[in-house]
C-alpha positions in Angstrom: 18.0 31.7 -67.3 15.1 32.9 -64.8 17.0 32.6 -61.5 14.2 32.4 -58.6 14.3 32.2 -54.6 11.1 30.8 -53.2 9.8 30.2 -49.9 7.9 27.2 -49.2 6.1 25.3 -46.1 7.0 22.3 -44.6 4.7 19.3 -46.0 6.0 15.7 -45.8 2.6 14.9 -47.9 4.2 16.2 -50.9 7.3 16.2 -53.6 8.5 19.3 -55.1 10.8 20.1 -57.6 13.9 21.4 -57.7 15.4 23.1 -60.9 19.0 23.1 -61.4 21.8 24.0 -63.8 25.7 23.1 -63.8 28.2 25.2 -62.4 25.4 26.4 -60.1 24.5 26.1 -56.7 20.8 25.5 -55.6 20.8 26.0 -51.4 17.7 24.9 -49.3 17.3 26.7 -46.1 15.2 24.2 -43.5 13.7 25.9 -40.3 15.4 23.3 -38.2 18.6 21.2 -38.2 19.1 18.3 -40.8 19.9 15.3 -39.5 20.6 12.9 -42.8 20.3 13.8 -46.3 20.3 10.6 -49.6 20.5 11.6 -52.9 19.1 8.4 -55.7 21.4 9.6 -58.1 25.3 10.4 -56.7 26.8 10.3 -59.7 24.7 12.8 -61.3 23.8 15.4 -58.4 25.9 16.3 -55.6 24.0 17.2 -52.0 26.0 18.4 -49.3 25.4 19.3 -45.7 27.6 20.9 -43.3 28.5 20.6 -39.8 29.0 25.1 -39.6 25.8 25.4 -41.5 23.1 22.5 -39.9 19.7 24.0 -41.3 21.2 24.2 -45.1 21.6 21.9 -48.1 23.7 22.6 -51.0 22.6 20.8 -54.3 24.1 20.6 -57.4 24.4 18.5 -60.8 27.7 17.1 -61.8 27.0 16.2 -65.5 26.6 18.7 -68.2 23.7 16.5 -69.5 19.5 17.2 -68.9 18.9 14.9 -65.6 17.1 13.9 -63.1 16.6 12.6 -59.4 15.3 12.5 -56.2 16.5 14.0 -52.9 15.3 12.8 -49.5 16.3 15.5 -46.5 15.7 14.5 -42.7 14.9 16.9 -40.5 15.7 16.9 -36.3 12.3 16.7 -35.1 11.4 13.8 -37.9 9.7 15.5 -40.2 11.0 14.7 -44.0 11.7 17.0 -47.3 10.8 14.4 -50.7 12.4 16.7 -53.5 12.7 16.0 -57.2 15.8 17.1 -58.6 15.9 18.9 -62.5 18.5 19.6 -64.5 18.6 21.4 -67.8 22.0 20.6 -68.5 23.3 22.9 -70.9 21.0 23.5 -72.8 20.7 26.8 -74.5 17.0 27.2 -74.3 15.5 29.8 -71.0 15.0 27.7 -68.1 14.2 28.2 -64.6 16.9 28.0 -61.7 16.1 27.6 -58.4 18.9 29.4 -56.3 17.3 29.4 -53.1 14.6 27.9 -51.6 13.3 28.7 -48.3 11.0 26.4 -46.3 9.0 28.1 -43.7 8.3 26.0 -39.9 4.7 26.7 -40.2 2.4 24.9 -42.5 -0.1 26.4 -44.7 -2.9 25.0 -47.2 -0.6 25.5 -50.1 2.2 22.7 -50.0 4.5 25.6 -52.0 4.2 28.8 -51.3 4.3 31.4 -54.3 8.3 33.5 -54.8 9.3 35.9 -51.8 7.7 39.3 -52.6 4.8 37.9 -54.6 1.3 38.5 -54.0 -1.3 35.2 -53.9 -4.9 36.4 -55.0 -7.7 34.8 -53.3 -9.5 32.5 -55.5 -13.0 32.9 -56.0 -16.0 30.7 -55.6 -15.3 27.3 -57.5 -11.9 28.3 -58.8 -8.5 26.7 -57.6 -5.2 28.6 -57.9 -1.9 26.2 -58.6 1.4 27.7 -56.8 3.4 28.9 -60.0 6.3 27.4 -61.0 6.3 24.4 -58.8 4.5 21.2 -59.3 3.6 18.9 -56.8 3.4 15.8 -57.0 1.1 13.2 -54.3 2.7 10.6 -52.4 1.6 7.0 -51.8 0.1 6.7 -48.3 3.0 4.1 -47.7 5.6 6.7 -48.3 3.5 9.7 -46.0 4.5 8.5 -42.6 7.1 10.3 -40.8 8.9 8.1 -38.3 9.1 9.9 -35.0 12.8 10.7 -34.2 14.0 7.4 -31.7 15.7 8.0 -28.8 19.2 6.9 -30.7 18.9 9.7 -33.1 18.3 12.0 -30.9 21.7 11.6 -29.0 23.8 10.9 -32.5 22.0 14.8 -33.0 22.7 16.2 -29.8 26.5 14.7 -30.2 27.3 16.0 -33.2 26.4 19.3 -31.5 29.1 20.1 -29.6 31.4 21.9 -30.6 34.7 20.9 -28.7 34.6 17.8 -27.4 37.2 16.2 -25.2 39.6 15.0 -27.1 42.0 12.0 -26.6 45.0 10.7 -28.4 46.5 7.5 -28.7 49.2 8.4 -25.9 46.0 9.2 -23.7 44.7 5.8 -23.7 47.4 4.2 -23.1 47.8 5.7 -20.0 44.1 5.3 -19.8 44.6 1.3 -20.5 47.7 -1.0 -21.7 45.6 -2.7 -24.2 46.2 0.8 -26.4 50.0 -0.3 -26.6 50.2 -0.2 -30.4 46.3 1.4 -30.9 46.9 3.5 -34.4 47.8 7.0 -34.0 45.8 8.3 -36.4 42.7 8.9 -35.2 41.8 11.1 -31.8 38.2 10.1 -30.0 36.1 12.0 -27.4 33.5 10.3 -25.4 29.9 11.8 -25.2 27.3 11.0 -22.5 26.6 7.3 -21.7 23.3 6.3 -20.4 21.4 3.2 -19.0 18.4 1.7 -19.4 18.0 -1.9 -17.8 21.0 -3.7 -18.8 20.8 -2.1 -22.2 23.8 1.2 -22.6 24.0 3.2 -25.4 27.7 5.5 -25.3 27.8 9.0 -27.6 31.5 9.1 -29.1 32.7 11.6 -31.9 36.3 10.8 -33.6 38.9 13.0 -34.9 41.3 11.9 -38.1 44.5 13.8 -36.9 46.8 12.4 -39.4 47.6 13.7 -42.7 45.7 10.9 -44.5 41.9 9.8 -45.3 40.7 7.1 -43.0 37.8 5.2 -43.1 36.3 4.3 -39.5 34.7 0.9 -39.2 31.6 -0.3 -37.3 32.5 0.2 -33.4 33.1 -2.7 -31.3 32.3 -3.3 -27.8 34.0 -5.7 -25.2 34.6 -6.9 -21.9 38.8 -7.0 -21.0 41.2 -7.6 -18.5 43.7 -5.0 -19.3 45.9 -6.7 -16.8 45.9 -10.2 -18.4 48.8 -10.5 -21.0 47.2 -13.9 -23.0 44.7 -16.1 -22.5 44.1 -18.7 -19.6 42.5 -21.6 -18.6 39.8 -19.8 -16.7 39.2 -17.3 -19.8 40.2 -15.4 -22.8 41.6 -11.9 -22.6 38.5 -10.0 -24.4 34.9 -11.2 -24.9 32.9 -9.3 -27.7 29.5 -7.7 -26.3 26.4 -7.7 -28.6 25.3 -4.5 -30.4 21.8 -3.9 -30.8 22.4 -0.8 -33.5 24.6 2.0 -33.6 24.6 5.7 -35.8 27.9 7.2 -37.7 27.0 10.1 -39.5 29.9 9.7 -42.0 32.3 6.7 -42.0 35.3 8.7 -44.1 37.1 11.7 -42.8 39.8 13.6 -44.7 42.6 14.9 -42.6 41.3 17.6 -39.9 37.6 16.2 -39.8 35.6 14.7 -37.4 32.3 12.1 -37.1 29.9 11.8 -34.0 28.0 8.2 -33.7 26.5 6.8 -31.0 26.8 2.7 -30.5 23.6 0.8 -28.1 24.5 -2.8 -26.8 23.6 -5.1 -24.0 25.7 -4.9 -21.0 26.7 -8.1 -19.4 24.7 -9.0 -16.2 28.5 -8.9 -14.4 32.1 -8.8 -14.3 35.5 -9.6 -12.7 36.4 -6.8 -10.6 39.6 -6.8 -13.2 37.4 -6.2 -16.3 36.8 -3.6 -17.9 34.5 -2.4 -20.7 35.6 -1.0 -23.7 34.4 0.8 -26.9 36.8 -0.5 -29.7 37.4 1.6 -32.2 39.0 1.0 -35.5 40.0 2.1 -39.3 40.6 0.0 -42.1 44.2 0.7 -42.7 45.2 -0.5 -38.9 41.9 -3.2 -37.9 44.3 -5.5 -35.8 45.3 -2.0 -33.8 41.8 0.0 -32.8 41.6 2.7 -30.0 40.3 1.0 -26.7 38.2 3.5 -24.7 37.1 2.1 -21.6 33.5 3.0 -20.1 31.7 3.2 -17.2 29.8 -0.6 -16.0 27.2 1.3 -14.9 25.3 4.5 -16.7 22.9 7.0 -15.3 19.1 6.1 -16.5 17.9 7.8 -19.3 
């Protein structure tokens, strides 16, 4: 096995291998925090990304069998990593291994850079130089353009930044509002910065599983309630739904101890009673009739 650690520019333009081997680790070092990562094959390659570790991405195959796939890495400022994952398997023959590859912030001519520590000649008149070991494949114009990083992103990104939120239990909003009576105890949330434009809000949240269980956090809710009203009258009902326009979870399950950060955009009413309130309704699937009801402000700062 020829175990190599290579250094490589930034180029959205192009798609470079990756060569793996199980019970291995390959880790990619990006100059700048990763946002999202998709692998097209889950079941055979693993790709993780941690919250401690933001500019790293650990790959890895989980079959024992030669296979292959594709790994798509998202950067903070919007700029896109196309990588084509090889594996061997186990086969008994030499074969290269990728254990760390290190993409530079600047670009260069070459899309891939030659190993740390090598020397690149200059070519000479008429003659072209390939980077060794890597192949690079082109990309259909469709597939080159880089969507700018949208305003929504940006504050899922700067959420998921800080590093101790506010945190509040069930107890907490209860105080906070009766309609958390019998709101499921398993989850803790912390509200993030809320911001206005027109009458459209868009509210930062992160959420905290503090039980001893998995939970799976559903799509957030928002509504306009009367925490005062016990059931439904004549002149109205005790909760109206608000309309989302899109919202960001960076992961949806959490095992005990972890947390998620998402941000949720919606269209504020026009007006209110001076009794209602709005609310961020959160739920899991285990206890959907009982979410978390975090109230928020009617009216944000601009953004």
């Amino acid at each position: 096995m020829d175990a190599r650690i290579e250094s490589r520019a930034v180029d959205s333009s192009t798609v470079g291998e990756v060569h793996c081997k199980p019970l291995f680790i390959s880790t990619i070092h990006l100059p700048e925090a990763v946002t999202s990562i998709a692998v097209g094959a889950p079941t055979l390659f693993t790709a993780e990304h941690v919250e401690n570790e933001p500019k790293l991405v650990y790959v890895s195959p989980l079959t024992h069998e030669a296979a292959e796939s594709n790994l798509l890495v998202a950067l903070a400022s919007g700029e896109t990593i196309s990588l084509k994952l090889v594996s061997s398997g186990t086969t008994s023959a030499p074969y290269d291994v990728d254990f760390v590859l290190n993409y530079r912030p600047d670009k260069s001519l070459l899309s891939f850079a030659a190993p740390l520590g090598s020397v690149i000649p200059h070519p000479v008149s008429g003659e072209t130089i390939a980077a060794p070991f890597v192949k690079s494949y082109p990309v259909r114009s469709s597939v080159r353009t880089v969507r700018p990083v949208t305003v929504i992103d940006a504050a899922l990104a700067a959420q998921a930044e800080l590093a101790t939120p506010h945190w509040i239990t069930a107890d907490d909003l209860e105080r906070l509002d009766k309609a958390n009576e019998r709101a499921t105890k398993s989850i803790a949330a912390a509200i993030g910065r809320t911001e206005q434009v027109g009458v459209t809000m868009m509210v930062s949240y992160s959420i905290l599983n503090v039980s001893r269980d998995w939970v799976q956090v559903l799509t957030p809710q928002i509504q306009l309630g009367n925490p005062l009203q016990k059931k439904p009258s004549r002149k109205g009902i005790l909760a109206a739904p608000v309309s989302i326009q899109e919202f960001r979870q960076n992961v949806s399950k959490l095992a005990p101890g972890e947390r998620l950060d998402g941000v949720v955009q919606f269209l504020r009413p026009g007006f209110k009673q001076s009794r209602e309130t709005l609310l961020l309704q959160l739920a899991t699937a285990d206890a959907v009739d009982h979410p978390v009801m975090i109230p928020l402000p009617f009216v944000a700062p601009g953004i």
